[in-house]
C-alpha positions in Angstrom: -141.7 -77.1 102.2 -143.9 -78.4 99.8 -142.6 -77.8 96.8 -139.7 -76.6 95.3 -139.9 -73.8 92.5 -136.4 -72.1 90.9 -136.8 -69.2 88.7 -133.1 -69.5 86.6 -131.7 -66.5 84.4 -128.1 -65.9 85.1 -126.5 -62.5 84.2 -123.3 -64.4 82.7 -123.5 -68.0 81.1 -119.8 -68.4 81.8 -119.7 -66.7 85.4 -118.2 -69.9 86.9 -115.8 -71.0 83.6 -112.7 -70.6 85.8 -113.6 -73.3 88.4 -111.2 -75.8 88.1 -112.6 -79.4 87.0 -111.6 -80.8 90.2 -113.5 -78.1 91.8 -116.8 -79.0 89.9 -116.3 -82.5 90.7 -116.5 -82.5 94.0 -119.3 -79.8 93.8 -121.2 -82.4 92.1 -120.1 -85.6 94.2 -121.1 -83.3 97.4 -124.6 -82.0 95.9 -125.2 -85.1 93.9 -127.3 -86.7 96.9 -129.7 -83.5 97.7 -130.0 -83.2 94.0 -131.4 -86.7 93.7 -133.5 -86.5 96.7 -135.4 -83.4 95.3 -135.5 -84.2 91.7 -136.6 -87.9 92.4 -138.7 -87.5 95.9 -140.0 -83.9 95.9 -142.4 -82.3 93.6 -140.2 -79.5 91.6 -140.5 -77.1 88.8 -137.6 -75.1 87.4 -138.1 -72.0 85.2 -135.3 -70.6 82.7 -136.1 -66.9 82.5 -134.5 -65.3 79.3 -131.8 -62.9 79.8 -129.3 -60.6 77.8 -126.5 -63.3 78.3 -128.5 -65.9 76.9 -129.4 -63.6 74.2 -125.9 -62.6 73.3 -125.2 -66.4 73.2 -127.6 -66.8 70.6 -126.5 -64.1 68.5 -129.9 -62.3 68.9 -131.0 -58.8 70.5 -132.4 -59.3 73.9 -136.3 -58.4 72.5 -135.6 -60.4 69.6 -134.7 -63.9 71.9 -137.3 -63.1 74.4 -139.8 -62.7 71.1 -138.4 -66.1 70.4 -138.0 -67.9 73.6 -141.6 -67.3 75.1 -143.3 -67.9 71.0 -141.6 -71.8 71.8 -142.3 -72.1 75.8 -146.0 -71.3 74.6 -146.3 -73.2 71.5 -148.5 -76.0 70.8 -146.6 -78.9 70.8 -149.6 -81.3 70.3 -150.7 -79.5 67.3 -147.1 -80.1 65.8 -146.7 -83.6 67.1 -150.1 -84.4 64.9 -148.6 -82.0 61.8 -145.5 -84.1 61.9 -147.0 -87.6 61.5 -147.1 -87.6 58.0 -143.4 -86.9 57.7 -142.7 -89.1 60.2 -144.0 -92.1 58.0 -142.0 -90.6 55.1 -138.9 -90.9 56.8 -139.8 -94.2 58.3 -140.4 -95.4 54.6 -137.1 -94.1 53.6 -133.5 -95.7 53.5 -131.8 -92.0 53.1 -132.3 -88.8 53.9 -130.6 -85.6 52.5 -131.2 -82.7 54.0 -130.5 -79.7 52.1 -130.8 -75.9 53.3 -130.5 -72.9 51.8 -126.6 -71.1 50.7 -125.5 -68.7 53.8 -126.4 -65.2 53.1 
């Protein structure tokens, strides 16, 4: 193998809530080193593919969070970075912030 690639989108966030702690523990202790090895030694790329659970988890339609999800995977982030420089040397000027939102509808 020369690469691993893992397309995620799980039908039920919470499939695996009833595992006891213990359970998940040693899960982890046992996986832990293959885990490492890939993430640290291998070249990898994991994709999260949006799915009705995690649309119901945002409170959204399942259009609505896919709308959503893929406009941020596909935004440019180097264009906000460069948009954000001025308010970052507002903030870095500034002893206190307040941040204020609108009343809940």
């Amino acid at each position: 193998m020369q690469a691993y690639i893992a397309i995620r989108g799980s039908i039920n966030a919470n499939e695996n809530s009833d595992v006891p702690a213990a359970a998940w523990a040693l899960f982890s202790r046992i996986t832990r080193p293959v885990s490492d090895y890939r993430v640290n030694k291998t070249r990898w790329c994991v994709l999260r593919w949006p799915t009705p659970s995690m649309a119901q988890a945002a409170g959204m339609s399942t259009e609505a969070f896919e709308n959503l999800y893929f406009d941020v995977c596909t935004m440019n982030y180097a264009k906000m970075a460069r948009a954000m420089i001025p308010l970052e040397r507002r903030m870095k000027r500034a002893d206190r912030v307040r941040l204020v939102s609108p009343a809940p509808i």
